[in-house]
C-alpha positions as CSV (number, residue, x, y, z in Angstrom):
1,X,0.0,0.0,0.0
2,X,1.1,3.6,-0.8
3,X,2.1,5.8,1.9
4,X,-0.5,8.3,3.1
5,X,-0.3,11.9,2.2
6,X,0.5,14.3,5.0
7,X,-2.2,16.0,6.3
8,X,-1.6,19.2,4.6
9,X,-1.6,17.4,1.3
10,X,-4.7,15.8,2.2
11,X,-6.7,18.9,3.4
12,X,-5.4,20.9,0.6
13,X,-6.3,18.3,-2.4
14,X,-10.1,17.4,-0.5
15,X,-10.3,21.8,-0.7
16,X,-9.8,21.4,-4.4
17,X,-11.6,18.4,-5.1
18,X,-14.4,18.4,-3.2
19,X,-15.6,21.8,-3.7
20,X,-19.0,22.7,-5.2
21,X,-18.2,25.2,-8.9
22,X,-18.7,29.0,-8.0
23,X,-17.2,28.5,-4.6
24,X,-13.6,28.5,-3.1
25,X,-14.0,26.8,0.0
26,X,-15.5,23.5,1.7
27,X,-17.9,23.2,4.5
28,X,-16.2,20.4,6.6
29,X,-19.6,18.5,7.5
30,X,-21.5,19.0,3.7
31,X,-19.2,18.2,1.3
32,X,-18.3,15.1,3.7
33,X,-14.6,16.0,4.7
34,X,-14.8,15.3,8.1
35,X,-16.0,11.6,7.4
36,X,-13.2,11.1,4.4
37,X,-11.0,12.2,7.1
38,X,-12.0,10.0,9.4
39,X,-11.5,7.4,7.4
40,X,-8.2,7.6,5.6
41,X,-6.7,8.5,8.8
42,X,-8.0,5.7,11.2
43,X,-10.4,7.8,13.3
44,X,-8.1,10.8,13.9
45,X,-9.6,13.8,14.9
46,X,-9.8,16.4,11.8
47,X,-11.2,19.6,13.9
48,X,-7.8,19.3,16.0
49,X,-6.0,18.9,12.5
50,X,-7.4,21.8,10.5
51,X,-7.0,24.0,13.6
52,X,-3.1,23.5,13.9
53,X,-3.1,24.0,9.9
54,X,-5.0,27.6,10.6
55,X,-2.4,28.7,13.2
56,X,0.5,27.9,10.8
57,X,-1.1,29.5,8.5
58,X,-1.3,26.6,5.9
59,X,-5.2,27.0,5.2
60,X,-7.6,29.4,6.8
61,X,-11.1,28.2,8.8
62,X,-14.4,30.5,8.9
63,X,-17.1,29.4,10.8
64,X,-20.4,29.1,9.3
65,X,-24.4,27.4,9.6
66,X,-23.3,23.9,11.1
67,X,-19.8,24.2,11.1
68,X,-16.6,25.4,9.5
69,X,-15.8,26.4,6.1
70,X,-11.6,25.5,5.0
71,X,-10.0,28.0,2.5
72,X,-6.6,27.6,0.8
73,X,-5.1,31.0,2.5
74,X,-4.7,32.6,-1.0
75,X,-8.3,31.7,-1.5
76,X,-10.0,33.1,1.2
77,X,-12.5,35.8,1.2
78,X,-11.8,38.9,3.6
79,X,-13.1,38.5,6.7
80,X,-15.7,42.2,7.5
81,X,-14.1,43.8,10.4
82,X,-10.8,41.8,10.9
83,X,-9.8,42.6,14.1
84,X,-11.4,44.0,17.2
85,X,-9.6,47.3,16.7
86,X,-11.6,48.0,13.2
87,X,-14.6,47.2,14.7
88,X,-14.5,49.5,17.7
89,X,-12.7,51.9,15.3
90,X,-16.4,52.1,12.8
91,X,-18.3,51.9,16.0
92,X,-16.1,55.6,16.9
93,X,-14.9,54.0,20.0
């Protein structure tokens, strides 16, 4: 059997593939990622995965209706109000 792909490979090919036309991202429950991942990886946890792939930056995570949505980082749409500073900055406080 071929070895598995790393789990960057893996999130960033099921982001491509799985993918419905017109849209960038994935939502992890829909389009059945979280399962796939289950699967190929013996039960491993992918929430725990895809979060330490968001802090190094590798893909980026919104959170939507019934879970998260994964984005390739150069893929991603711009997040209204960024940070707290912006936000308090439109409110004029």
């Amino acid at each position: 059997m071929s070895e598995k792909l790393s789990y960057e490979e893996f999130v960033k090919r099921a982001i491509v593939s799985l993918r419905k036309e017109g849209y960038k991202g994935i939502h992890t429950v829909y389009s059945g990622f979280n399962e796939a991942f289950k699967k190929y990886y013996d039960g491993e946890d992918p929430v725990k995965v895809t979060n330490q792939l968001a802090s190094e930056g590798k893909i980026i995570i919104r959170p939507v209706k019934g879970g998260v949505m994964l984005y390739l980082p150069e893929e991603a749409p711009s997040s209204a109000g960024r940070s707290a500073d912006e936000a308090l900055k439109k409110m004029g406080l």
